[in-house]
C-alpha positions as CSV (number, residue, x, y, z in Angstrom):
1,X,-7.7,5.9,-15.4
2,X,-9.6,8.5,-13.7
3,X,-13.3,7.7,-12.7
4,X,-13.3,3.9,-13.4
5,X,-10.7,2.9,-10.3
6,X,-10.9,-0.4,-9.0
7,X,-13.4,-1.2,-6.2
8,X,-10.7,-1.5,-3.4
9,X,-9.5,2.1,-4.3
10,X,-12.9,3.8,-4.4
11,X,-13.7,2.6,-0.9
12,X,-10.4,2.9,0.8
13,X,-10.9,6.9,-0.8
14,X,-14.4,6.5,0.8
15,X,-14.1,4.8,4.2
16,X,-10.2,4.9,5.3
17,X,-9.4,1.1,5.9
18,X,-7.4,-0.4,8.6
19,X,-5.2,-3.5,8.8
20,X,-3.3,-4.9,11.4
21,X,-0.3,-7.3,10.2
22,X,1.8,-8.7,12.2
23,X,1.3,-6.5,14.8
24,X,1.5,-3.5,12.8
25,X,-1.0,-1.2,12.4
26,X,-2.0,0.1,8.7
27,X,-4.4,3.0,7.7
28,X,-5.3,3.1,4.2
29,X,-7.0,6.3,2.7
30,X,-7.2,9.0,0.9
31,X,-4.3,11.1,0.5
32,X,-3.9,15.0,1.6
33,X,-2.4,16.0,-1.4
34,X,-4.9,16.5,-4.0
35,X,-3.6,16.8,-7.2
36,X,-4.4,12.9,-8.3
37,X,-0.8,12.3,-8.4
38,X,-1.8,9.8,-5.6
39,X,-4.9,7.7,-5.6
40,X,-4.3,6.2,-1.8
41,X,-2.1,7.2,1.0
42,X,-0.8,4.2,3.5
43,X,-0.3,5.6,7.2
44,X,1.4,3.6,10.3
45,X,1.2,5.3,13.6
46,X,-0.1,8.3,11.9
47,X,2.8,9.2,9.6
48,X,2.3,7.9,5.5
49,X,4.8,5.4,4.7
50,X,3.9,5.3,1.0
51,X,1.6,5.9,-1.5
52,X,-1.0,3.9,-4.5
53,X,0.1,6.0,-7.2
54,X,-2.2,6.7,-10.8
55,X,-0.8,4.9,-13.1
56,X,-1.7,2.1,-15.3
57,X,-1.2,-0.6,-13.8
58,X,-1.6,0.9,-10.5
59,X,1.5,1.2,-8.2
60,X,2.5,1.2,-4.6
61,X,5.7,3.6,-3.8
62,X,7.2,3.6,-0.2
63,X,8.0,7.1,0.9
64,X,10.1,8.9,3.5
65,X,14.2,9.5,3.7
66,X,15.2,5.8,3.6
67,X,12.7,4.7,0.6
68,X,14.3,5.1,-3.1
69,X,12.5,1.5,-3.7
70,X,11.3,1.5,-7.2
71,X,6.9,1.4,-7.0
72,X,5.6,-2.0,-7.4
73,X,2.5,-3.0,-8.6
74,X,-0.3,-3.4,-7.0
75,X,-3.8,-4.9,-7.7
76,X,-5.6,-5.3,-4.3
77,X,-5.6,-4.2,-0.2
78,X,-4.2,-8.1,0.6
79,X,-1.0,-7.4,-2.3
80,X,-0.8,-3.8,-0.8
81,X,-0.4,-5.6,2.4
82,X,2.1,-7.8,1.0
83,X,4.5,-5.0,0.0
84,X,4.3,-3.5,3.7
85,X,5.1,-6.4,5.4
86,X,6.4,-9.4,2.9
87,X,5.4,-12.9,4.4
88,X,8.7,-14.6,5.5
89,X,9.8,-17.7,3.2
90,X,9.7,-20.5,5.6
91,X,13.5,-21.9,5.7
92,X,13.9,-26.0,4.0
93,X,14.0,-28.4,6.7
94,X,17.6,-29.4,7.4
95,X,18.2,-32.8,6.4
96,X,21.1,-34.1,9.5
């Protein structure tokens, strides 16, 4: 998969991206380790919580001490976002 990443990827490695969701703030980038192991590295308050990994199909993995969450994948910043911070299913209306 090397040299023909998606669009998204190539200019988040490019031009670090930020998104704010929710009132939490998101850097997306390119990672510090450079062994292509990890195409992206996600940031929040400057510390990575996870990682766009190279595989086929590309997948996000949280990191850090509490994270042993499988990766998921993930084919776009807005599903990335969706991973960090899962839009709440709105509850039925009660029928009284």
């Amino acid at each position: 998969m090397a040299g023909n990443h998606p669009f998204w990827v190539r200019l988040a490695r490019k031009e670090p991206q930020c998104a704010t969701v929710r009132g939490r703030v998101f850097e997306i980038g390119a990672p510090d380790e450079r062994d292509g192991a990890f195409l992206l590295t996600v940031w929040e308050k400057g510390r990575p919580v996870g990682h766009v990994l190279n595989l086929d199909p590309l997948v996000y993995k949280p990191c850090g001490p509490n994270h042993h969450a499988e990766p998921r994948p993930v084919d776009g910043v807005e599903a990335l976002l969706e991973l960090l911070v899962p839009q709440r299913t709105p509850l039925p209306p009660s029928s009284s």
